[in-house]
N, C-alpha and C positions, 0 to 999 in steps of 0.2 A: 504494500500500500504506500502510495506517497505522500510526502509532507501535507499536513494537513488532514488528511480522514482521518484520524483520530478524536475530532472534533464535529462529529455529526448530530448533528439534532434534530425535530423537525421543529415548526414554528414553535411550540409551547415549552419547549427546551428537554422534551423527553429525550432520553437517550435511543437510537436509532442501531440496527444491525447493518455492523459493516458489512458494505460490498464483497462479494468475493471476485478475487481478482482473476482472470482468466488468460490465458495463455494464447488465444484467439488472434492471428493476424489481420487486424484493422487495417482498413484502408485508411491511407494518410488521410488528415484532414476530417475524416470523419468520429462521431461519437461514437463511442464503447456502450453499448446498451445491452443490458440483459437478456437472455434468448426470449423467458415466456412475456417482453413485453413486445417485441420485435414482431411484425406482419410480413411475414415471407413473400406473399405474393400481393403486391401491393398495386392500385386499379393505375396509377401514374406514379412517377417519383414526386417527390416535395420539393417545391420551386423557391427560392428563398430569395429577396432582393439583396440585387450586389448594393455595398456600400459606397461604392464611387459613385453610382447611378441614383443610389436614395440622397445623398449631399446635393448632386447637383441640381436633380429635378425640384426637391423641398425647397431649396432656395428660391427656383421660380415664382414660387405660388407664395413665401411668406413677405410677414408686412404689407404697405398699403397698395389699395388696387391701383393706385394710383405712383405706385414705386414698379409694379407689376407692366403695366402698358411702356413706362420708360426701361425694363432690362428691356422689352419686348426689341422697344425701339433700336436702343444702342445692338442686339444682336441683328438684326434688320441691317443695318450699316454696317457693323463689321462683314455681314455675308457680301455686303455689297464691295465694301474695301476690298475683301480676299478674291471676290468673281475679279476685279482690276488686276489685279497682281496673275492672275491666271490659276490660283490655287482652286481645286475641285471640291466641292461640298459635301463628296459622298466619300472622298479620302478617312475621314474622319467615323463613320460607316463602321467600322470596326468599335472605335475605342467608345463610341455612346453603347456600346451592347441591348440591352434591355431597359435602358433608360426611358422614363417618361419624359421630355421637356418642356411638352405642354399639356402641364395638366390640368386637369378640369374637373370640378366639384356639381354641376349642374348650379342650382336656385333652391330655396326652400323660403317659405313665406306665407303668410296667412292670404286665402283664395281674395277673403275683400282686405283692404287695409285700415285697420280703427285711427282715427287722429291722433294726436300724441295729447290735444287739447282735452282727449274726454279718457284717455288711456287711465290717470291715475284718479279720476273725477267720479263723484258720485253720478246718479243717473239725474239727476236735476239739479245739480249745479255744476256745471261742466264748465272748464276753462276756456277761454280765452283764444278763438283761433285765428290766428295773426292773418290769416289768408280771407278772411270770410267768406263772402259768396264762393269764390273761387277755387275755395280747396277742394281736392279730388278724393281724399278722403273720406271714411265712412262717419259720419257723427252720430249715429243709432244705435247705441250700447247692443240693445236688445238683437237688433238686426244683425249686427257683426257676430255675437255668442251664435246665433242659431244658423247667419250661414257665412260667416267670414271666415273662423276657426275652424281648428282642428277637436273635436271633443278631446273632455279630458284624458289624461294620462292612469292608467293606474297603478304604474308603478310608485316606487318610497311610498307606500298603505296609502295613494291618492293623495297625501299631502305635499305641499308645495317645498321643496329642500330647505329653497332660501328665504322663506315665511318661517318654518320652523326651528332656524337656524335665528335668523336677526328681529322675527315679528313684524316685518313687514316686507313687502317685494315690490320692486323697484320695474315690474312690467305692467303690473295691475291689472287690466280687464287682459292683456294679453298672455299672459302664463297660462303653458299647459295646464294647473294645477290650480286654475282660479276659483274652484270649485269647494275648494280648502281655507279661500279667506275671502269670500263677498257671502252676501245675504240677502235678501229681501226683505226691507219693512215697509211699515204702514204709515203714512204721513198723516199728517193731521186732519187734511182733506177727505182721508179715507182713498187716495193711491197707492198703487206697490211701487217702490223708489229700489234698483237695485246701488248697494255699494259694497265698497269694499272695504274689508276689517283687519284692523292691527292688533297687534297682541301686544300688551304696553308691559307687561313683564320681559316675555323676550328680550325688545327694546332694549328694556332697561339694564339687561345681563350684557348684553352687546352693545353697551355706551351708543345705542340711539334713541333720541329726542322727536318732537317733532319740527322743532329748526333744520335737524341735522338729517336727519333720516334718508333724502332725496341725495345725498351726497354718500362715496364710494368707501365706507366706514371699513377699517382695518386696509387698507389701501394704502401705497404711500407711493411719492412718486409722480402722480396727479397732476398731467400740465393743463392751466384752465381754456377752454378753448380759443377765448379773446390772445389769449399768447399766440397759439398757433397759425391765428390768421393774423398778427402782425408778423410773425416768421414769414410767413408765405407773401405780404408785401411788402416785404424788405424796410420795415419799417422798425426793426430791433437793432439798436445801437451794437454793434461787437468791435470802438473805436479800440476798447483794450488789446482784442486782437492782432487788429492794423497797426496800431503801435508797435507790439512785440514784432509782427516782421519786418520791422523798420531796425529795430534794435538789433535784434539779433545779425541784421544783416550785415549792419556797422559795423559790431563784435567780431564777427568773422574776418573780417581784414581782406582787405582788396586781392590779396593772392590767393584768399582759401575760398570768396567768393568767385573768382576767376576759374578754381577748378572746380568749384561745386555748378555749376550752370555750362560746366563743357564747351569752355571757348574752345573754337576753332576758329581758322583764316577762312576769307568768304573773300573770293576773285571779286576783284573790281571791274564789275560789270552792273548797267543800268538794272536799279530797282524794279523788282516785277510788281503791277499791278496788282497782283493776287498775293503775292505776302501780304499778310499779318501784320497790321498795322502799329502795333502792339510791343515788335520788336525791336530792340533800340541797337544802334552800330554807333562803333568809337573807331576812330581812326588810328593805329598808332604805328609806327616803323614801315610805312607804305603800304599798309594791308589793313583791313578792316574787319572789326571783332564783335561778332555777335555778343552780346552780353544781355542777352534775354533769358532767363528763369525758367526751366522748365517746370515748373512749381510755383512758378512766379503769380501771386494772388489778382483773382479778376481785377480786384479793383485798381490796378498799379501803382501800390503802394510802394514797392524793391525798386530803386533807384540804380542809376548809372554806376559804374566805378567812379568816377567822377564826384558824385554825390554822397556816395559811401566816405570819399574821402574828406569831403566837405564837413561831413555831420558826425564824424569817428569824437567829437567832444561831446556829443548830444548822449553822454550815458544815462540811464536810467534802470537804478534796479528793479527788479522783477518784486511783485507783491509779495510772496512766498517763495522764499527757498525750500530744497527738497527735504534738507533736515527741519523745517516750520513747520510740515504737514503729519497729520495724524500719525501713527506709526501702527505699521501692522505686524501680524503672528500668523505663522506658518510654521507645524510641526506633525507627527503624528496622529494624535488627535482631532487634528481639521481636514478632513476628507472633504476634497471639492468635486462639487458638479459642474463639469463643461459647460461652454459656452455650446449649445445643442440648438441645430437649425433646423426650424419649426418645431422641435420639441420642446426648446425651455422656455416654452411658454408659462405664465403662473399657476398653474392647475397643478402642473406639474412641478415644477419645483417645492412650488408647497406642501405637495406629497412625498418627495426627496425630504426634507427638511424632515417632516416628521417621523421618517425612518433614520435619521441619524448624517444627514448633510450638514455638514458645519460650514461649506461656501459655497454659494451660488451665485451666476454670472446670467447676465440677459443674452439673449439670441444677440447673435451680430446685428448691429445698428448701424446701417451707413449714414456716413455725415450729411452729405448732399442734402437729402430729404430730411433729417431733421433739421438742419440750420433753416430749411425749407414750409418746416412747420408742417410737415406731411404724418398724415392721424397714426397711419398705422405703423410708423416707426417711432412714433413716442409713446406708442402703445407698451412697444418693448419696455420701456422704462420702470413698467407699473409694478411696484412689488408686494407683496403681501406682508403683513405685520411680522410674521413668524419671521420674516429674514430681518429683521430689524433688528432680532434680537443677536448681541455678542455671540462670536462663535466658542465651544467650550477649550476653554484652557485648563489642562493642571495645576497641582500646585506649584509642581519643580520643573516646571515647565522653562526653557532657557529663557526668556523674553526677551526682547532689547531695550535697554533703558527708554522710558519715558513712553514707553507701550502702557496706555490705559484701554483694557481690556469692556469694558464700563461704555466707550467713545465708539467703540469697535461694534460692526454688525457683518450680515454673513454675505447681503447681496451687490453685488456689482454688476458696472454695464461693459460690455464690449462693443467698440466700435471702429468702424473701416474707415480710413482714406485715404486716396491716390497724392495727398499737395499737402505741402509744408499749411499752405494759409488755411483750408479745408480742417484740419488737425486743429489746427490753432484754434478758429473757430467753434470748431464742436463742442472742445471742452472745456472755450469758455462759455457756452450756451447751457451745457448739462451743467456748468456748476452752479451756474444763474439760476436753475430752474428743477433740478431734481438733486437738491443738495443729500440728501439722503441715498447714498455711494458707497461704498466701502472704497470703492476704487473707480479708477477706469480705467480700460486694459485696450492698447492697441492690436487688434489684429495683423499679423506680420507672417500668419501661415496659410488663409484659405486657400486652397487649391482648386479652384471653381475658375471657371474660362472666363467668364464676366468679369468676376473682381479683377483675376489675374491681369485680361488683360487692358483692363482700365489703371496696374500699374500699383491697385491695393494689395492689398493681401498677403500674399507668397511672393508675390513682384518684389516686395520692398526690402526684399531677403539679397536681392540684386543690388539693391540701390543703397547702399548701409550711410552712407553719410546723408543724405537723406531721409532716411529713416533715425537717425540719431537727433537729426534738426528739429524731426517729426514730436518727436518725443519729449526734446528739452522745450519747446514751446508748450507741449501740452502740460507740463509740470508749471512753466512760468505762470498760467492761466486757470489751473483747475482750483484754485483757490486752497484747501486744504485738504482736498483729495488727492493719496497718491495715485502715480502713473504707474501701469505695469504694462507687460508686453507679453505677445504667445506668439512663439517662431516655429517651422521646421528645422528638421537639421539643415535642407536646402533646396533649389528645385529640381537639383536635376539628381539622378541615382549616380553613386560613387564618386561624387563630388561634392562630400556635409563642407556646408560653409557657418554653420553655428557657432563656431567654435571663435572664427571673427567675429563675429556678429556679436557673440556674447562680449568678447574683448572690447570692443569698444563699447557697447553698452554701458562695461562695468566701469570702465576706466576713461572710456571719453576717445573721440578717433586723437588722430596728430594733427589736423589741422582746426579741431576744437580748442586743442591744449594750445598750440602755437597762439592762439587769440584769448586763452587765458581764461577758457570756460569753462573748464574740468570735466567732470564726467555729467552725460546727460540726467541723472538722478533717479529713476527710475527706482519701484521699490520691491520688484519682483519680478521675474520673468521664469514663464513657464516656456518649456521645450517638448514639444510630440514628435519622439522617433519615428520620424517617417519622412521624406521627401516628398516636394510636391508632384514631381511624376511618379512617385512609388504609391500615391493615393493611399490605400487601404487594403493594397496586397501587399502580402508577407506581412511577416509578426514587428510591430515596434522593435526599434534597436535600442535595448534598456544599457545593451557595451555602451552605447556613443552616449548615450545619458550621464554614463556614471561617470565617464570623461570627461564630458563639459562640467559635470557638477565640482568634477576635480580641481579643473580649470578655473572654477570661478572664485572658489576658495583659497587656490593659491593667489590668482591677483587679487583676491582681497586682503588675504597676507602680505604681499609684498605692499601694497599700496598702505597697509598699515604702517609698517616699516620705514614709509618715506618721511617719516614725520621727522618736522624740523630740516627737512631737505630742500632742493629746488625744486623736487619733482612732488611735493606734498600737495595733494587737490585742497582745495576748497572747500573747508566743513559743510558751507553751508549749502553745498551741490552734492551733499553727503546723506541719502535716505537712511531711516531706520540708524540713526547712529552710525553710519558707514555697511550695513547692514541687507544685501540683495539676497533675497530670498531666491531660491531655485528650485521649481517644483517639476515635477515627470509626467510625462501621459504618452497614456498610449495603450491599450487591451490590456487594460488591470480589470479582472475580471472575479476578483475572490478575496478574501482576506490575506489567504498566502501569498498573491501576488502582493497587495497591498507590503506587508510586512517585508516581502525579500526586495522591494525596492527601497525600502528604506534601509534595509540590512548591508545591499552590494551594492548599489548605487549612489546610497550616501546622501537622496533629495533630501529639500528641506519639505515638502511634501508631494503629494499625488492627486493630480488632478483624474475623474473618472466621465466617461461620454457614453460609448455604448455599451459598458457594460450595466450602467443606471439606466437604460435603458431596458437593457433584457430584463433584468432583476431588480429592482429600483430598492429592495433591501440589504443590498450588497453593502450598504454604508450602514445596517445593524449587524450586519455578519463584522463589519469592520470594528466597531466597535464590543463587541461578545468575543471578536475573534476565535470565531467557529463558523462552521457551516449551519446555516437553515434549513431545511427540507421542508420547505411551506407548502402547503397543502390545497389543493385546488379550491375549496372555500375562503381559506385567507386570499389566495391572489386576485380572485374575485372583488374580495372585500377593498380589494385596492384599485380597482376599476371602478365599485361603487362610486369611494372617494375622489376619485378623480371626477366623475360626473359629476357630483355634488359642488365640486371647486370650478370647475366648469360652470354650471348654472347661476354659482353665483358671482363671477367673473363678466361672463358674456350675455345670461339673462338665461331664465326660465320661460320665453317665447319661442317662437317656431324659431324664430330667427339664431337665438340663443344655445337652443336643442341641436339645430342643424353645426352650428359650430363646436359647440362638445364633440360633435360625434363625429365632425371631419377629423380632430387632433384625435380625438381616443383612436378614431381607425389607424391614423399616423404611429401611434404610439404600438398598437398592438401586433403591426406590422413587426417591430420589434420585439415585445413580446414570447411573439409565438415560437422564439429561438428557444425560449430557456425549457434546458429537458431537466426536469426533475433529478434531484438527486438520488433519492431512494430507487431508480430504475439505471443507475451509471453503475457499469461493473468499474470504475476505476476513477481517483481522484488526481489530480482537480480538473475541471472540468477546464476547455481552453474556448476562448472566444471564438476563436475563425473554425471551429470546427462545426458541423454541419452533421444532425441525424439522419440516419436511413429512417425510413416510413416505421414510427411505433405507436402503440398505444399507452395512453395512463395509465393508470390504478383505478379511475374509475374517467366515465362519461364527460365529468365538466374537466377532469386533468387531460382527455384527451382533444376536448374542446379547444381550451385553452394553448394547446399547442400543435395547432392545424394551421400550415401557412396556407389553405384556402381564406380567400377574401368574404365569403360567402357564408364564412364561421365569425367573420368577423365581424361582420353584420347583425350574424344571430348574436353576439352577445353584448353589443352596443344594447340591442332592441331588450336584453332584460332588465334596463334601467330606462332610457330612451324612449321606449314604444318604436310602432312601427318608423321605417324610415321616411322623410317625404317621397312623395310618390317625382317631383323632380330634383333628386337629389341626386347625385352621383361621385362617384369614387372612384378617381383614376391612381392606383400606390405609386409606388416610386419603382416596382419594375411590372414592362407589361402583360407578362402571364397574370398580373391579380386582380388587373382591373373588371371593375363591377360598377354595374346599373342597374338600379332597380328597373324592374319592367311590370313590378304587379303594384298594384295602388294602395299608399301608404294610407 
């Protein structure tokens, strides 16, 4: 038996009969399963979605509809750029395999639609409809119940989740479950008035009022919409920003700015019409030198060499150095949840948390759209109370000075962008407006064609002084959030470039230091063994982890050492006490994994993606440090919860339902991997492995782990109800895709 079955349990902590271990030659890659759970002759194999193919397509469809039509676009134009260049569209025919990239959900929605004016209104005193005559809406309480909706739900015993949760619901006459909080009375006149009813105890357990009640209570995060539509008309001062790339650029010094913008000589030949007007040329030694920015911010704020030289007295310090901002903890004990695309959504993380997530991070957020004011990437933002709260520390735990744990909470955001000013920007916007951060963490490793090759992502793995620019602005601007970072080892296979990339991170490049800025301050950075063309074939390299981790310790050593020298940085460009945290990821998929990367590897912690995904208890196994063998009732009980986090997240309306049940299908897609432990002839079980066709222990265990789409339907709908009758479900690969065809 190998490390770790000795620790089996099932969920109640009873003690469990080891495996026996079988001498059976496995097919690589595949799970060890039991003979009598095993189906010999099985009616298809089990089609499992590849992991390159589920990143890429989820990405499509997540954030706002309106984030969604602009990938559409910019892929629009690139096909268009590559048809010019002569490259073929169908070249690439290989590497999408089974990918969806456009995927599609259908509609789901009530047949009439009720006003929002009579939505939370009694039947005779109804609000307010700003459209009058002219709205197209239904204002006939009675008329929309009998044919606008969906009849009630009867699942959760016909009561409303998030009625019986807060004492009051936030959809009113539209909730499946309105049936559970209106009534009918008698007026004085002797009428039947219907309305709807609150439960003022509820309420009152869940700190809501009737001031407060209409607002998104244990929420945090909350941008008010009047925000977002001055974002969206450019009407939000971000002059702090524009400053800092003024500054910074001074700093830099006319020769480290000369090579960060990629002079080159440009023949003296007449200006073409169609350049970029944008671009600025200096004359110097008979030739003429572009000195335009490729990074260089819309508003042309990065001046000439010229000008640079001009204003080199214009210093001004940064509001917060990196040693001024909060200070964070990173150990054993704090198992993180990935930044997860379209899955870390809040539903779900607030179910992580409560199996034992001590950090959580938002879906990637690109800048664009939020500086944009665009809904559904500040959607991402939204966190749920439970992550507010500190993440657990011990008592001997090392800390680094001046770590108040008290200060300290579990969620962070991540976010993408291609340009120094775009950076700069964001996080002075998120600090402005969702101070409640643990952190904010640049993205530096998507491997997704879009980000890529817009230049974010995994690109910026290319462009390292750029990416160091990227970062020390985002630190000068995030007010007292620190700045972290998530890299690969590199993009391309058997070329890891992380190991620079960390180097100057920790230490700052040489032509930062040459202008006297020391290291870009940064207060963590995680590393996923993996390269951006190696995607999510083959196993993480935890070798090159435990190296860089090596690596980072000793230049933190030596840079210790410089003290009182010429080469001593700069305290106060000095996070956490001088202090970079270094965390792992990559198929940690068990406690034992957990433990032997802290063991050989030497992180200062382990961030975990899909494997919270298959098993979302892996951070209580992390913390029991044993196996679970949770039982097809429990895992259930954990899809309940999600729907319930769900409804009260998105709404207990059609509208609401239909969105639970796209992410739960996303989520179960994942899911349906994990094979029971109690039926593995062998421990530990490894992520990228792949069962032959078995059965449970019993009916809902074999449910529960059918990668048919059609099982996944069936178990949405025992919390859910039927699905709408135009709803649709395209997965992320296309043997799963499903459509209803019979009428919800």
């Amino acid at each position: 038996m190998e490390n770790g079955s000795e620790n089996l349990t099932n969920g109640s902590g009873e003690s469990q009969a080891e495996p026996v271990q079988r001498q059976d030659n496995w097919s690589k890659g595949e799970v060890a399963i039991k003979a009598e759970y095993l189906l010999r002759k099985p009616a298809a194999a089990p089609s499992y979605p590849d992991d390159d193919a589920a990143e890429e397509s989820t990405y499509l469809d997540s954030g706002a509809k309106a984030k969604e039509r602009l990938d559409a676009a910019r892929e629009s134009r690139n096909d268009k750029k590559s048809a010019k260049k002569g490259w073929n569209k169908n070249d690439r025919k290989k590497n999408d395999g089974g990918q969806n990239k456009s995927r599609g959900f259908g509609s789901w929605g009530d047949k009439i639609q009720l006003c929002n004016s009579r939505a939370l209104s009694p039947e005779f005193s109804p609000g307010e409809c700003r459209f009058g005559d002219k709205c197209k809406m239904c204002h006939d309480i009675r008329k929309y119940l009998a044919e606008g909706k969906l009849e009630d739900l009867e699942t959760f015993g016909k009561i409303c989740p998030v009625w019986n949760t807060k004492g009051y619901c936030g959809v009113g006459w539209k909730c499946r479950f309105v049936g559970s909080h209106s009534t009918e009375r008698e007026t004085e006149d002797g009428r039947k008035e219907l309305i709807l009813v609150d439960d003022p105890e509820r309420m009152a357990k869940y700190g809501l009022t009737e001031e407060n009640k209409k607002e998104e209570a244990g929420v945090y995060n909350v941008v008010p919409m009047q925000v977002k539509i001055e974002l969206s008309r450019k009407r939000v001062d971000t002059k702090d920003a524009d400053a800092y790339t003024n500054w910074v650029t001074n700093q830099w010094g006319v020769e480290a700015v000369k090579r960060h913008n990629k002079v080159k000589v440009v023949p003296e030949t007449k200006p073409d019409t169609e350049t970029n007007t944008e671009h600025e040329e200096k004359e110097e030694g008979g030739v003429r030198i572009d000195t335009q920015m490729d990074d260089a911010p819309e508003d042309g704020t990065a001046g000439s060499v010229n000008e640079i030289e001009d204003n080199r007295a214009q210093f001004t310090d940064p509001p917060l150095f990196p040693s001024e901002k909060r200070r964070l903890y990173y150990g054993p004990e704090t198992p993180s949840l990935a930044p997860l695309t379209t899955q870390g959504n809040l539903p779900f993380r607030r179910l992580c948390v409560g199996l034992g997530a001590q950090i959580t991070w938002s879906e990637m957020a690109m800048g664009l759209p939020l500086i944009n004011g665009e809904k559904g990437e500040w959607a991402l933002m939204r966190a749920h109370e439970s992550e507010m709260a500190p993440p657990r520390v011990i008592s001997n735990s090392p800390v680094v000075a001046g770590y108040d744990n008290s200060k300290d909470m579990k969620f962070g955001a991540q976010v993408s962008a291609n340009k120094p000013w775009l950076a700069y920007k964001t996080a002075s916007i998120l600090a402005r407006y969702t101070p409640k951060l643990r952190a904010i963490d640049l993205n530096c490793g998507c491997p997704i064609d879009l980000v890529y090759k817009q230049g974010a992502g995994s690109a910026l793995l290319d462009a390292p002084s750029k990416l160091e620019k990227m970062l020390r602005g985002m630190n000068a601007l995030s007010g007292e959030i620190p700045i972290t970072a998530k890299i690969r080892m590199g993009t391309r296979d058997n070329n890891p470039t992380a190991d620079s990339i960390a180097k100057r991170l920790v230490l700052g490049g040489s032509d930062a230091r040459e202008a006297g800025l020391g290291p870009c301050g940064i207060a963590a950075l995680t590393l996923h063994g993996r390269s951006r063309q190696q995607r999510y074939t083959r196993s993480a390299d935890w070798g090159y982890i435990a190296d860089i981790s090596a690596l980072i310790k000793s230049l933190q050593k030596s840079q210790d050492q410089a003290t009182d020298t010429i080469r001593e940085a700069d305290g106060r460009n000095l996070p956490n006490g001088g202090k970079v945290y270094f965390i792992g990821n990559g198929d940690c998929y068990s406690h034992v994994d957990y433990n032997d990367h802290f063991a050989n590897a030497n992180v200062d912690g382990v961030m975990i993606a899909r494997g919270a995904l298959i098993k979302p208890w892996i951070f209580e196994e992390i913390e029991h440090n044993q196996y679970l063998d949770k039982s097809s009732s429990q895992r259930l009980e954990y899809i309940e919860k999600f729907c319930k986090f769900g409804m009260e997240v998105w709404g207990s309306d059609e509208v609401g339902l239909g969105t639970t049940r796209r992410f739960l299908l996303e989520w179960l897609s994942f899911s349906c991997r994990y094979v029971p432990l109690g039926i593995l002839e062998r421990l530990p079980p490894k992520i990228n492995e792949r069962p032959p066709v078995y059965q449970g222990r019993d009916e809902l265990e074999t449910l529960l782990g059918s990668p048919d789409h059609r099982d996944w339907i069936k178990i949405s709908e025992m919390f859910l109800g039927p699905a709408h009758k135009d709803f649709r479900f395209t997965p992320k690969h296309k043997s799963n895709s499903f459509e209803i065809d019979a009428e919800g």
